[in-house]
LOFIMI-218923 format. One line per field, with one value per residue (C-alpha): residue in one letter; x, y, z. Coordinates in Angstrom, 2 decimals, always signed. Layout:
REM LOFIMI-218923
r = A,...
east = X,...
north = Y,...
up = Z,...
END
This chain:
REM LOFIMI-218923
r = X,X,X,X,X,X,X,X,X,X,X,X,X,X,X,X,X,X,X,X,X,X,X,X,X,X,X,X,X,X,X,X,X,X,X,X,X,X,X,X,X,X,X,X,X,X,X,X,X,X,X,X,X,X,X,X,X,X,X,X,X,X,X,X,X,X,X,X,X,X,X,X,X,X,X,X,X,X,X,X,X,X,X,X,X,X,X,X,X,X,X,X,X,X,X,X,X,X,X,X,X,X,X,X,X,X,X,X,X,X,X,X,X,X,X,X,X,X,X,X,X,X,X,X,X,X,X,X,X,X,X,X,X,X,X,X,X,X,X,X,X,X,X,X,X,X,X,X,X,X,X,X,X,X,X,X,X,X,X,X,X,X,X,X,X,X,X,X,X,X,X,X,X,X,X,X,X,X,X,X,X,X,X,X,X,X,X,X,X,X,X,X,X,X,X,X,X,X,X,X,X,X,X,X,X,X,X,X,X,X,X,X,X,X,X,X,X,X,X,X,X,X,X,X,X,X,X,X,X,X,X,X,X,X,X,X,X,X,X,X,X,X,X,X,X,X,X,X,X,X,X,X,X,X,X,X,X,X,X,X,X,X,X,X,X,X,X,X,X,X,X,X,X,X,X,X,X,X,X,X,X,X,X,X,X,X,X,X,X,X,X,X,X,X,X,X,X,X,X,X,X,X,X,X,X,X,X,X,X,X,X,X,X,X,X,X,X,X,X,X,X,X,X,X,X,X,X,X,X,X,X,X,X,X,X,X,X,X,X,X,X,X,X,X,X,X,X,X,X,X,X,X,X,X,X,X,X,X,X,X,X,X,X,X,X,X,X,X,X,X,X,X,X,X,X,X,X,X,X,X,X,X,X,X,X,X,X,X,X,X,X,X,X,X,X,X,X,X,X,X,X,X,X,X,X,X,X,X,X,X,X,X,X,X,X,X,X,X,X
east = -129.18,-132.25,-130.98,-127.44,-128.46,-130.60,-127.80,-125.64,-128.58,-130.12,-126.97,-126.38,-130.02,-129.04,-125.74,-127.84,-130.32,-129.55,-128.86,-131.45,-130.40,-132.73,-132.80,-133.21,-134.08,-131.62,-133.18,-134.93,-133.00,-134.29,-132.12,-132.95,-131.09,-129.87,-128.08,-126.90,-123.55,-121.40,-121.83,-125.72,-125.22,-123.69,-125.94,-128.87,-126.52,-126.79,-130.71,-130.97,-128.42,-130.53,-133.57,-131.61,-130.71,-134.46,-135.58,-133.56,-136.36,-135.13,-131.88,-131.94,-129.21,-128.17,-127.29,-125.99,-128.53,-126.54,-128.33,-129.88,-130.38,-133.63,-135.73,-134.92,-137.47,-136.82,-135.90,-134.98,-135.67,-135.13,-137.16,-134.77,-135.41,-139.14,-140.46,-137.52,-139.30,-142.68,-142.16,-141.68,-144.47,-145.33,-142.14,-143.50,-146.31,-147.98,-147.57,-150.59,-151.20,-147.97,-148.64,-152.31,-151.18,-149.01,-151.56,-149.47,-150.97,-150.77,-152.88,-151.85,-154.07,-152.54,-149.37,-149.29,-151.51,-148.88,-145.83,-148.22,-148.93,-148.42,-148.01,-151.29,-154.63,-157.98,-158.70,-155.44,-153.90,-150.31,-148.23,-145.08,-143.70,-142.60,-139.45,-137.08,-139.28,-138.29,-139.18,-136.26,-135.69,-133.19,-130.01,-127.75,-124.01,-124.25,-120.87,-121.17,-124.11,-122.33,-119.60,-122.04,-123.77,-126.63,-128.71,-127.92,-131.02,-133.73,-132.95,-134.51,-138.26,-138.34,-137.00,-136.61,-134.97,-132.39,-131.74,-130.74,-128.76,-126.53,-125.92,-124.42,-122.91,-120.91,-120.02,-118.61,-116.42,-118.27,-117.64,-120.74,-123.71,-126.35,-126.54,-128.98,-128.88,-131.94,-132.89,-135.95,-137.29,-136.64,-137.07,-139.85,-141.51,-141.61,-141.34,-144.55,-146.16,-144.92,-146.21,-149.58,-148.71,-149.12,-146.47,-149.70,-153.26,-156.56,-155.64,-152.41,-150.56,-147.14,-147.58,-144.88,-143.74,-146.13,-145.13,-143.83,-142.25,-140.90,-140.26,-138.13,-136.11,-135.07,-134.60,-131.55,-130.32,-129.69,-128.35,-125.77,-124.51,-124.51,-122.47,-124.81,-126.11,-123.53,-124.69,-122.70,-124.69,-128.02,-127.82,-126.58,-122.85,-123.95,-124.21,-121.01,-119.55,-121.61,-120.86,-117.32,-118.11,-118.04,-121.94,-123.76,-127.01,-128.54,-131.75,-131.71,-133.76,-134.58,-133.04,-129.47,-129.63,-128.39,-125.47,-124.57,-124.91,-122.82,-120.13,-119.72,-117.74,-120.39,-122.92,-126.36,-129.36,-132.24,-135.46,-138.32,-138.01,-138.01,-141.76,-142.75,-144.42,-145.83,-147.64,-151.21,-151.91,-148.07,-146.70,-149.07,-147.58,-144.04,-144.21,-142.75,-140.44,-137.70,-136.90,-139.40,-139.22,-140.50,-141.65,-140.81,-143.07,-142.83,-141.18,-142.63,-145.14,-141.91,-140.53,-142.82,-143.87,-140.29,-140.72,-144.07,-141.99,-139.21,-141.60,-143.61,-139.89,-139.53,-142.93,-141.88,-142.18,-138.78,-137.14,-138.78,-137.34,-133.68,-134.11,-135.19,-132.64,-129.93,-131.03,-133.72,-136.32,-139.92,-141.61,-143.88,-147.44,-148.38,-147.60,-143.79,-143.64,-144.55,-141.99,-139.09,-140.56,-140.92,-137.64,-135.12,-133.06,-134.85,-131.69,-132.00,-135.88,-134.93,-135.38,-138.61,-140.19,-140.24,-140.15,-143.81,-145.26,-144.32,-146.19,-149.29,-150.11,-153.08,-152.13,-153.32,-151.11,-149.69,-149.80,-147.61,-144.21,-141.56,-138.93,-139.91,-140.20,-136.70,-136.86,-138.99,-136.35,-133.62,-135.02,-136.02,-132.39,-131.30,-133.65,-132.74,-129.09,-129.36,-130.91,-128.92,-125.84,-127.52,-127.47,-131.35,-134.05,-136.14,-138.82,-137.96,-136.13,-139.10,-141.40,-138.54,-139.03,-142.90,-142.73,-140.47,-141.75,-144.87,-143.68,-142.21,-144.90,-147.58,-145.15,-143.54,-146.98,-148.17,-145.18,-145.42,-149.18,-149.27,-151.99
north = +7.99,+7.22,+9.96,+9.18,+5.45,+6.85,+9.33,+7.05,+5.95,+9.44,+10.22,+6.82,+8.08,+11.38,+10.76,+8.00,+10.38,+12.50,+16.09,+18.25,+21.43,+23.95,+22.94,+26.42,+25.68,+26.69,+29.45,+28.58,+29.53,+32.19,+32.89,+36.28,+36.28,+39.52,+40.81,+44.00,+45.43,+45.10,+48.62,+48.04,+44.34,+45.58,+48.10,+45.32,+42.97,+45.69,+46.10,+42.12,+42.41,+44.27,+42.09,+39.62,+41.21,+42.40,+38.40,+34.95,+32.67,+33.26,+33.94,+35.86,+35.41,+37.00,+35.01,+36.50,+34.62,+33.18,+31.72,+28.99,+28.73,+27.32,+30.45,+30.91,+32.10,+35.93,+37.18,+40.56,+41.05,+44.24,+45.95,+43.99,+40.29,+40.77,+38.82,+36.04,+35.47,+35.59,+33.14,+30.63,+31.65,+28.29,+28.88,+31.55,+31.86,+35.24,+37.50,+38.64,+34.64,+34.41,+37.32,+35.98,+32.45,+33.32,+35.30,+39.16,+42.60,+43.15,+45.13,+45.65,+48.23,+50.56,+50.86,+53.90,+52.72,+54.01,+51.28,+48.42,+48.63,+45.14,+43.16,+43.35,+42.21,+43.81,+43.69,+45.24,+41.62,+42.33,+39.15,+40.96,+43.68,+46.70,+47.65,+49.70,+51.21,+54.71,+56.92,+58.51,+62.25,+65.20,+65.85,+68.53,+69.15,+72.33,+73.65,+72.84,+75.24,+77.80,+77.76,+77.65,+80.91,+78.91,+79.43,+76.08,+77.06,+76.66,+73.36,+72.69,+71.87,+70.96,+69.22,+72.50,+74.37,+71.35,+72.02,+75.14,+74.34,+71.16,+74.44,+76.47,+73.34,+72.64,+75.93,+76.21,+73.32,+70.12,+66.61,+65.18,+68.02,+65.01,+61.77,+58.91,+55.18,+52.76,+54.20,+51.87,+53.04,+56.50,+57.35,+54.87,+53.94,+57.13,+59.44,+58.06,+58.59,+61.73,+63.13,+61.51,+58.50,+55.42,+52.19,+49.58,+49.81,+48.73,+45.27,+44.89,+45.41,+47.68,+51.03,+53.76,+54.97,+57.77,+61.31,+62.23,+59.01,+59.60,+63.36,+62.77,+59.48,+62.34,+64.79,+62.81,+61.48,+65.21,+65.83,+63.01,+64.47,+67.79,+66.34,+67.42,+63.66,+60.92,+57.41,+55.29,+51.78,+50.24,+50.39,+52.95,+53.28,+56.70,+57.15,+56.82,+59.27,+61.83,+61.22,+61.63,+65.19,+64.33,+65.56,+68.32,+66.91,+63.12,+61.30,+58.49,+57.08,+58.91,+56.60,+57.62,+60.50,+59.48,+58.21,+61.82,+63.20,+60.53,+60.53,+64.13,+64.77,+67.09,+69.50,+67.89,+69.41,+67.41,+68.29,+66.61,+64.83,+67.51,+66.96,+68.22,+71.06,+71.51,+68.21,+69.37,+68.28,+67.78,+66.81,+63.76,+61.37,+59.31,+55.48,+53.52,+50.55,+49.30,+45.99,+43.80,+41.37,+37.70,+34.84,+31.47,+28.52,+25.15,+26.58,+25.37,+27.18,+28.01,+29.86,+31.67,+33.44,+34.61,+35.78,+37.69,+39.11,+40.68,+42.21,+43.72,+44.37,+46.38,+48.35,+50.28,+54.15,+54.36,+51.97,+53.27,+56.61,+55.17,+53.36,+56.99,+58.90,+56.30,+54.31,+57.22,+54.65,+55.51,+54.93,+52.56,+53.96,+57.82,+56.51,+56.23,+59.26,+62.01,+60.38,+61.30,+64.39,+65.09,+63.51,+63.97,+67.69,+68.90,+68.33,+64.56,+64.40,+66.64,+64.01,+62.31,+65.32,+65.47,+61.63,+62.03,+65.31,+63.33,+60.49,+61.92,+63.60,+62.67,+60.42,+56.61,+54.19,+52.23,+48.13,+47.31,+48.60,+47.38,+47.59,+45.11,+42.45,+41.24,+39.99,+43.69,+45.57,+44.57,+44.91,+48.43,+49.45,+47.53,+50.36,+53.39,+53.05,+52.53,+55.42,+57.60,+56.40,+58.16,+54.33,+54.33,+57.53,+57.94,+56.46,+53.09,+52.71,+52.76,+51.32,+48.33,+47.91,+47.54,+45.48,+43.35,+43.28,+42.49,+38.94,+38.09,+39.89,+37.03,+34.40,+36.86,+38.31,+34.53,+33.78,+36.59,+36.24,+35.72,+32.90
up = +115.24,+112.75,+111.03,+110.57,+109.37,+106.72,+105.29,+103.39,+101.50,+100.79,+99.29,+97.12,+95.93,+95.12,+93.57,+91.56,+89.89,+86.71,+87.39,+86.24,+84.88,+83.02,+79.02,+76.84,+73.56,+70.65,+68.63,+65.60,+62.35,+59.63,+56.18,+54.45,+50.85,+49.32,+46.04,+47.76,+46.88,+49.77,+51.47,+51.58,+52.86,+55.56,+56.32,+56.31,+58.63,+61.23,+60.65,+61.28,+64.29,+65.97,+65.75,+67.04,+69.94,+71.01,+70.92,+71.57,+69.94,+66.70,+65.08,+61.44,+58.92,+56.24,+53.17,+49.58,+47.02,+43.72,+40.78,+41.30,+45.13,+46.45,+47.86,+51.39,+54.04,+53.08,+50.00,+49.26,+45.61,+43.49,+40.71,+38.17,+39.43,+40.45,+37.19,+37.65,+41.47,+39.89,+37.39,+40.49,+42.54,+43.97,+45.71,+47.64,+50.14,+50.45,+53.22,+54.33,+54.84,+56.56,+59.17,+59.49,+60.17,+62.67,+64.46,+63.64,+63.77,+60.04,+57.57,+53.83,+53.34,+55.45,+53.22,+51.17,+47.53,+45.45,+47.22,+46.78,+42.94,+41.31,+44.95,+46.05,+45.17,+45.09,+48.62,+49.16,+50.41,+50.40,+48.60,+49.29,+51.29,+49.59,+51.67,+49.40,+47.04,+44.98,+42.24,+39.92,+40.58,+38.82,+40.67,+40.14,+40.95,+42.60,+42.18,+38.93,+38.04,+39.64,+37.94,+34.45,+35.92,+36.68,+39.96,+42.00,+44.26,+41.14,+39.26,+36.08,+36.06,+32.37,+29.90,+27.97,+31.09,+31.47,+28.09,+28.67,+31.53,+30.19,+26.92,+29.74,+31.80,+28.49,+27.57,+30.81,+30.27,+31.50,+29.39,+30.86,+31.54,+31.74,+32.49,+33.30,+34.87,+34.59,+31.19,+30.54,+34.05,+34.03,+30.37,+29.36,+32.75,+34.30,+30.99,+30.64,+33.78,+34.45,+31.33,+30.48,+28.19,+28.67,+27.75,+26.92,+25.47,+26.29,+24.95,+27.50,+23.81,+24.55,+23.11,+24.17,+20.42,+20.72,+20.07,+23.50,+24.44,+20.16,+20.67,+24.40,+22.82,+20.19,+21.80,+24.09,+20.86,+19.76,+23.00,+22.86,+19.36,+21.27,+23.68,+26.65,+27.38,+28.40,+28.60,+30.66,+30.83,+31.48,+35.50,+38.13,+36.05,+35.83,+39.96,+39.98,+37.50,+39.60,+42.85,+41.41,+40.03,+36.57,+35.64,+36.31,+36.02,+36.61,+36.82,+39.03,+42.10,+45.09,+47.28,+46.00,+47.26,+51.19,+49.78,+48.05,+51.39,+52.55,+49.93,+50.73,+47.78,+45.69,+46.62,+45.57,+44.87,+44.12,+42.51,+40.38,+37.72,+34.68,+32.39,+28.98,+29.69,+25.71,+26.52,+27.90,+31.73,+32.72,+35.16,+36.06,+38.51,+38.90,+39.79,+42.57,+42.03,+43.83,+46.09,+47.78,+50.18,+49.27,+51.82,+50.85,+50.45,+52.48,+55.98,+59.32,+61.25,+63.99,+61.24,+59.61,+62.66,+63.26,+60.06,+60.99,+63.87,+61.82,+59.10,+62.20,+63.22,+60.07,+59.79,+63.22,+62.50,+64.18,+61.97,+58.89,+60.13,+59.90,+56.43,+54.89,+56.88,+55.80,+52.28,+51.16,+50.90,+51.07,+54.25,+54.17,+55.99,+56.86,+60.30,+59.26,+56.51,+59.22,+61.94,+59.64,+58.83,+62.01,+63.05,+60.57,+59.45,+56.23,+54.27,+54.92,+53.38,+50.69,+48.21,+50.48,+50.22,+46.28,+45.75,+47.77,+45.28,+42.43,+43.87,+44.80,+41.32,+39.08,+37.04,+37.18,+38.95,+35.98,+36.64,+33.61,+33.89,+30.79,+33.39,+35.78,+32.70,+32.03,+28.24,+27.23,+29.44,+27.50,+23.99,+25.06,+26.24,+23.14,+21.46,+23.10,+22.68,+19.24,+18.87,+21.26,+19.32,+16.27,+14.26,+14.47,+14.60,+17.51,+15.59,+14.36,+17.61,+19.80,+16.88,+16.90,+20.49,+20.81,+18.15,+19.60,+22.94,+22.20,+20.66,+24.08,+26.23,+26.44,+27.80,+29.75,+31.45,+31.80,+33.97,+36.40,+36.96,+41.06,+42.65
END
């Protein structure tokens, strides 16, 4: 009878409490801006889907960066915009502080030397990560060279043998035998490189109107009258025209060469970049540029270690494995490079494997690259197609340009110098 007295008031006590259900936090919110063209920002949505999916602490978006927006807490910047990001460096914090604050496995060092090449520092302190980095290569349309009577199985290693070829390519009835995109990185970056020059002095003064940087701008310029050279514009216009079929030969980056495979509408061969072989010790070594990916400054401590967890996300072999197989990006660490050789059909690292040999040649690794600094960039194209359009000689074209980059050089190094 106790009992049933004390029931009514159990349950007034009851029905008078709060309910207590289980509270899950709402996962904490991470932007990653991107200038991708829409095929690629798709590709990356998928990447960052799946992140999302291992972990519900933290929810990764992807955002398309405009002009003017405030850096976000990843930043996906490419070759072009590097100096534009450096320029506002107290807007970034550096990565290896990032992953050490927020108590990550992470060691810079371990990244291949020739990826980390202007985003490091001494002690090998990584201030970026270099995720889609490549190094510009010679494809060729194979059905093209076989209809020229050329062997489609022994591309052109020289600039002298493609010479040859793009004769044959035209006499056989091609309007475009050669073409190019990224001219200031392939033909004054990597010209360079690849055959012993250099683009600066001891001073940090530009310097690439010697004679073979001189003799190659000429030599496309005779080309061009020749009609064996096409130029189609300063970026990857030219990627286009041959992935339609209309070139037999092109010089582009590495990284291109998945979506060849993919486009599936010519046969590509890829080999190395062609060299000078008259020019004593060629061929030397290629350089690695491409996109980076940029923390920014003034997060909280909640975010930056989701942040840590998707670059740790991003530096798994297997993962590295998929972004060569599907973007040809360079993996990142040994680790990662013999994974996809390991894992992926030889025809998919076709273009690894000779990206790599290029890579791992003697030459120095160049700091100062005129295509990563936007205002020298642009005076050199300005350069080069005057004198590929025959209005200037190879010469005062080149002379023109180090002469006028060097007047906008000191500002321009000043502003990308990193804390």
């Amino acid at each position: 009878m106790r009992l049933l007295k004390l029931f009514p008031s159990a349950v007034a006590i009851v029905l008078a409490a709060p309910l207590a259900f289980p509270v899950f936090a709402a996962p904490v919110q991470i932007d990653l801006s991107h200038r991708l063209d829409e095929e690629r920002g798709e590709r990356l949505e998928k990447f960052v889907a799946r992140f999302n999916e291992r972990q519900k602490d933290y929810q990764l978006n992807v955002v398309r960066r405009v002009d003017g927006d405030a850096p976000k807490h990843l930043n996906l910047v490419t070759r072009e915009e590097q100096a534009q990001f450096q320029t506002r460096k107290e807007d970034f914090k550096p990565l290896y502080l990032v992953m050490k604050q927020a108590k990550q496995p992470f060691d810079g060092r371990k990244l291949s030397p020739e990826l980390r090449v202007g985003l490091d520092d001494a002690k090998g302190n990584l201030f970026a990560l270099p995720l889609a980095l490549s190094t510009p290569v010679l494809y060729i349309n194979k059905e093209a060279f076989r209809k020229a009577g050329l062997d489609p199985e022994n591309p052109p290693k020289t600039w002298a043998a493609a010479q040859k070829a793009a004769d044959k390519l035209f006499d056989s009835g091609s309007a475009c035998p050669y073409t190019t995109s990224w001219p200031a990185w392939v033909h004054i970056d990597n010209l360079s490189a690849w055959n012993g020059s250099e683009v600066s002095d001891a001073k940090g003064r530009l310097d690439f109107n010697g004679l073979v940087q001189v003799k190659h701008t000429a030599m496309l310029t005779t080309w061009s009258k020749a009609k064996f050279f096409t130029y189609f514009g300063r970026r990857d216009e030219a990627d286009r025209r041959f992935a339609d079929g209309e070139c037999g030969m092109l010089t582009s980056t590495s990284s291109l060469y998945g979506t060849l495979r993919a486009g599936r509408k010519v046969e590509t061969g890829v080999s190395a970049l062609p060299y000078h072989d008259d020019v004593q010790g060629t061929p030397q070594q290629t350089l690695a540029d491409g996109a980076s990916l940029w923390v920014g400054g003034g997060k909280k401590a909640d975010e930056y270690k989701g942040v840590a967890l998707f670059v740790n996300f991003l530096l798994e072999p297997d993962l590295q494995v998929e972004l060569t197989a599907l973007e040809g990006f360079l993996p990142m660490t040994s680790v990662a490079r013999a994974a996809a050789n390991s894992q992926l059909l030889r025809a998919d690292v076709a273009s690894l494997d000779v990206a790599y040999l290029q890579l791992q040649g003697k030459g120095a690794l160049r700091q100062l690259r005129v295509s990563q600094i936007e205002p020298v960039r642009i005076i050199v194209e300005e350069e080069l197609e005057a004198a590929w359009a025959g209005r200037k000689p190879a010469k005062e074209a080149l002379d023109n340009a180090v002469e006028r980059g060097n007047q906008v050089l000191p500002a321009a190094l000043r502003a990308q110098v990193l804390k």
